[in-house]
C-alpha positions in Angstrom: 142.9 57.0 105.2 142.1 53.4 105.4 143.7 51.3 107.5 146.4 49.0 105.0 145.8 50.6 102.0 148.1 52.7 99.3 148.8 56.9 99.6 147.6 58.1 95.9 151.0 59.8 95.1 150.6 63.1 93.2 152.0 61.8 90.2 148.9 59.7 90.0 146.9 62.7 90.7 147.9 64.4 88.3 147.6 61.7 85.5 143.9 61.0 86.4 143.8 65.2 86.3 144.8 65.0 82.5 142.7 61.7 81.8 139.6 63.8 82.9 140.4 67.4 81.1 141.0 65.1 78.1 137.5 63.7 78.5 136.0 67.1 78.8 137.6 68.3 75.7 136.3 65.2 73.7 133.0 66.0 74.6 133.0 69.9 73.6 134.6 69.1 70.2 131.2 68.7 68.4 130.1 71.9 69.7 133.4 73.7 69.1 133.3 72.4 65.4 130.1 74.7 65.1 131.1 77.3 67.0 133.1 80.4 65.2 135.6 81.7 68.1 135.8 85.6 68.0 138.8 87.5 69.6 137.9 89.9 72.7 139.1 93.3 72.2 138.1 96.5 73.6 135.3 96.9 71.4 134.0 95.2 68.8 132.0 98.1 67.8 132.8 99.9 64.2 132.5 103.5 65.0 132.0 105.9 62.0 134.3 108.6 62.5 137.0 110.1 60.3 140.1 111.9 61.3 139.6 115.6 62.5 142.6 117.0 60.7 141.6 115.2 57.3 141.9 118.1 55.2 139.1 117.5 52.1 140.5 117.3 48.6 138.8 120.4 47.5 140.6 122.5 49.9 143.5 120.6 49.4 142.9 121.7 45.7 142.2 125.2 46.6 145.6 125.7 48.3 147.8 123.9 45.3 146.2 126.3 42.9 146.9 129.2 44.9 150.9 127.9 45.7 151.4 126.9 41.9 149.8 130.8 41.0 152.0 131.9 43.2 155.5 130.0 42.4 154.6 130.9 38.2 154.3 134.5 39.4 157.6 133.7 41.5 159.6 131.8 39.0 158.2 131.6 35.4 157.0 136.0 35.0 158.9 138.5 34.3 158.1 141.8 36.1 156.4 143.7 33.4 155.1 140.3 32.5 153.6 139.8 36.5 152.7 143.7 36.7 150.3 143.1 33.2 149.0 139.9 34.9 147.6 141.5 38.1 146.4 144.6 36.4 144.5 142.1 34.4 143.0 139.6 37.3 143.2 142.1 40.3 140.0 143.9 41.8 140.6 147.8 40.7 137.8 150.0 42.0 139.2 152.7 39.0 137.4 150.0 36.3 134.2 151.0 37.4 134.8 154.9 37.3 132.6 157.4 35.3 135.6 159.4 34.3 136.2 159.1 30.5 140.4 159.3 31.3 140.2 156.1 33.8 137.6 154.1 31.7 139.4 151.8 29.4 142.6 152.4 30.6 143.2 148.7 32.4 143.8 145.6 30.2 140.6 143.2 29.9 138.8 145.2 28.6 134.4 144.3 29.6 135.7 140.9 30.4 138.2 141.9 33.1 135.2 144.0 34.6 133.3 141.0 35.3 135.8 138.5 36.1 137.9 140.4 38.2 135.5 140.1 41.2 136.3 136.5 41.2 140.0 136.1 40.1 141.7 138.7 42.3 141.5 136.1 45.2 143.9 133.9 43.4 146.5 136.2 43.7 148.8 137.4 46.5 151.3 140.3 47.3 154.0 137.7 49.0 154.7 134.4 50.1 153.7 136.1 53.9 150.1 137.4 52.6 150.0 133.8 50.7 150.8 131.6 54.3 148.9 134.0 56.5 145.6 133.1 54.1 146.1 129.6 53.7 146.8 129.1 57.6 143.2 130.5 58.0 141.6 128.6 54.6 142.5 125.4 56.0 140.3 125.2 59.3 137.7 127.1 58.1 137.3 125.7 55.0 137.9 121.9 56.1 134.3 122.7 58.4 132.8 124.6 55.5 133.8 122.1 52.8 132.7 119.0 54.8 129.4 120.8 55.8 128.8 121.9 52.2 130.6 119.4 49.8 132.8 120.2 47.3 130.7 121.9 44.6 128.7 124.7 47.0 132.0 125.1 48.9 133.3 126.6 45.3 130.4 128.6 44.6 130.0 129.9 48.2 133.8 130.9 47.8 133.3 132.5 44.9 130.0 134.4 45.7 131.7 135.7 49.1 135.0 136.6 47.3 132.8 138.4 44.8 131.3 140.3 48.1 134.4 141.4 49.2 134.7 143.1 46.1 131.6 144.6 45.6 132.4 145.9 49.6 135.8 147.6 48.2 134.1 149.3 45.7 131.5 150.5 47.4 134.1 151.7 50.5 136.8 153.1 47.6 135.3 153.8 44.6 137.5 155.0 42.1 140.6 154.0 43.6 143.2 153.1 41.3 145.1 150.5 43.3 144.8 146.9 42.8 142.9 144.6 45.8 144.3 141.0 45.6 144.1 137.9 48.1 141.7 135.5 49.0 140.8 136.9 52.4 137.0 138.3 51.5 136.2 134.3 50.5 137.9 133.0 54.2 136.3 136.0 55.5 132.9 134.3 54.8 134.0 130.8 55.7 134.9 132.0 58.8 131.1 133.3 59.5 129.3 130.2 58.0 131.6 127.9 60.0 130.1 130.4 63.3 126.8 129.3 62.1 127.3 125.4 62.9 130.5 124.9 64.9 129.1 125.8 68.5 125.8 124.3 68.7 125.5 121.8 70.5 126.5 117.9 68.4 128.4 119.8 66.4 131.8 119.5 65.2 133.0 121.2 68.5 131.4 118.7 70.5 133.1 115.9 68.4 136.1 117.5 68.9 136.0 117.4 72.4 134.0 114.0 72.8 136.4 111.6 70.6 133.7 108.4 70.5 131.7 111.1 68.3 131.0 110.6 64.6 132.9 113.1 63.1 130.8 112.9 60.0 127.6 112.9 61.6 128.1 116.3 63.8 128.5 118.1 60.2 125.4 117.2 59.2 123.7 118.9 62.9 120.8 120.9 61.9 122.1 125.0 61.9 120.6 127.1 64.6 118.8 129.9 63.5 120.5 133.4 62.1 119.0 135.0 65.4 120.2 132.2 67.5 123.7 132.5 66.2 123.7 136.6 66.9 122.4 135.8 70.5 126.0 133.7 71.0 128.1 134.7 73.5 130.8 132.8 71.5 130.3 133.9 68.2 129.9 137.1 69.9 133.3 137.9 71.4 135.2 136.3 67.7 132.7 138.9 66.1 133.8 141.5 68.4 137.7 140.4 68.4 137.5 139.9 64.4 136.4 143.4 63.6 138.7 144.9 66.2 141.7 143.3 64.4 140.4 144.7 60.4 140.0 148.2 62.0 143.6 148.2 63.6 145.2 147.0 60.0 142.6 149.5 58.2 144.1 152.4 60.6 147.6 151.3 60.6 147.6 150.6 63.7 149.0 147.0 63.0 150.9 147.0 60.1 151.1 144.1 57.9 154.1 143.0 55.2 155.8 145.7 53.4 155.5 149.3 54.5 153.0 151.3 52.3 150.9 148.3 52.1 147.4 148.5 52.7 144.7 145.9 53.4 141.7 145.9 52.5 139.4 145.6 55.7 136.0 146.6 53.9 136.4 143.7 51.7 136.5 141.4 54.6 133.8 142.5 56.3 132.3 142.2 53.3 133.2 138.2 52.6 132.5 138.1 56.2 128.9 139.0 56.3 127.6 137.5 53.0 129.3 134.4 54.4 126.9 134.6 57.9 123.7 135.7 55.6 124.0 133.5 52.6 125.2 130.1 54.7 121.3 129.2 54.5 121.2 129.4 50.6 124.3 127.3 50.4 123.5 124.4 53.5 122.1 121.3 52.1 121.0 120.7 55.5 117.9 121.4 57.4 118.4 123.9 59.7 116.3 123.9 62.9 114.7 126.5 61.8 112.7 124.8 59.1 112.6 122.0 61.4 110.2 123.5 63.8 108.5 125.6 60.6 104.4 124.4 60.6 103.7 123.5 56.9 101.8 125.8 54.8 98.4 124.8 53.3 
């Protein structure tokens, strides 16, 4: 400090402090006034990914049509009324007999004999048999639906639900009791999701990886039909899948009321025209046809 002279007191400090930042500010204002000012967040980047639990409309259709069948067979039928509707829209093996006392004996007539490979998955025996299907249609048929879209998720339901059938008659031909339940069509979502869940960038992986587009890892090429029977994963549920229909077939595990039967062959049936026909139905390239040379 100079001999004689004045201590600067803070309060002066501080005022020439504010006279400078005031300065600085003026200066920046032409740039700021072209400058948009963007707010930091975590990331600025849009990812394009959906929910993984958003069910798709179409499978959200599927299950109010079977619930509203259901509550009208419930509610709004009598019994004779409910016994002529699923002798009319249940799967009966005896339709298709050769005996001249069976044939013609069901209501439908030639149309029933048709249709009836389709509509008997509409129906169910009980609320229970009703829940236990929809608790497997609704992860199975989210992957198929948003693999497939809405229009070949119906006709690949219908064609594997039509496989079931044509499994139950083969397995009990001329058998007089009524098959009903949508389990053969599930059945054959289940294989077709085995087809494209475990590879690798697939839905699995999104599931476990959450920055993954959910979107995107539905549209992953599908490994080849070989490639899928060589899975360790799909493998064991193969293995633990059939294990379960051939307890219920033997009665060993018994499901809903006593005296009621399931019908295992027409799972197994759903089941593998699900696994072979997924290529007919995929609108997306599989690797397969990926590594395929072009023909001349």
């Amino acid at each position: 400090m100079q001999k004689g002279g004045r201590k600067p007191s803070l309060l002066s400090f501080a005022s020439s402090s504010r006279r400078r930042a005031a300065l600085a500010v003026a200066d920046l204002r032409p740039y700021l006034a072209l400058t948009q000012v963007q707010p930091v967040t975590q990331s600025s980047e849009t990812k394009s990914s959906e929910p993984i639990f958003n069910v798709p409309p179409v499978v959200v259709a599927t299950v109010a049509v079977l619930v509203i069948i259901q509550a009208i067979r419930a509610f709004a039928l009598s019994p004779a009324a409910d016994d002529r509707l699923v002798l009319t829209f249940a799967f009966i093996p005896a339709r298709y007999s050769t005996d001249p006392l069976i044939t013609g004996q069901f209501p439908g007539g030639f149309g029933a004999d048709l249709w009836t490979f389709f509509t008997y998955a509409f129906l169910h025996a009980d609320l229970m048999h009703l829940g236990v299907n929809l608790a497997w249609l609704i992860p199975f048929g989210t992957a198929l639906a948003r693999r497939f879209g809405a229009w070949r998720y119906i006709a690949f339901m219908l064609v594997t639900a039509a496989a079931g059938a044509l499994a139950q008659l083969i397995a009990t031909p001329g058998s007089p009791a009524p098959m009903i339940g949508a389990s053969a069509a599930i059945s054959g979502a289940m294989a077709a999701a085995m087809r494209f869940m475990f590879q690798r960038n697939g839905p699995l992986d999104s599931w476990r990886h959450p920055g993954t587009a959910v979107v995107e890892a539905y549209r992953v090429p599908a490994v080849p039909l070989l490639a899928t029977l060589r899975d360790p994963r799909f493998l064991f549920f193969l293995a633990v899948w059939i294990g379960l229909n051939v307890l219920f077939g033997f009665g060993t595990i018994s499901f809903g009321e006593p005296g009621q039967q399931i019908a295992w062959q027409a799972h197994i049936g759903g089941f593998f025209a699900g696994l072979l026909l997924f290529a007919a139905f995929d609108p997306w390239v599989s690797q397969e046809q990926l590594g395929a040379e072009p023909s001349s």
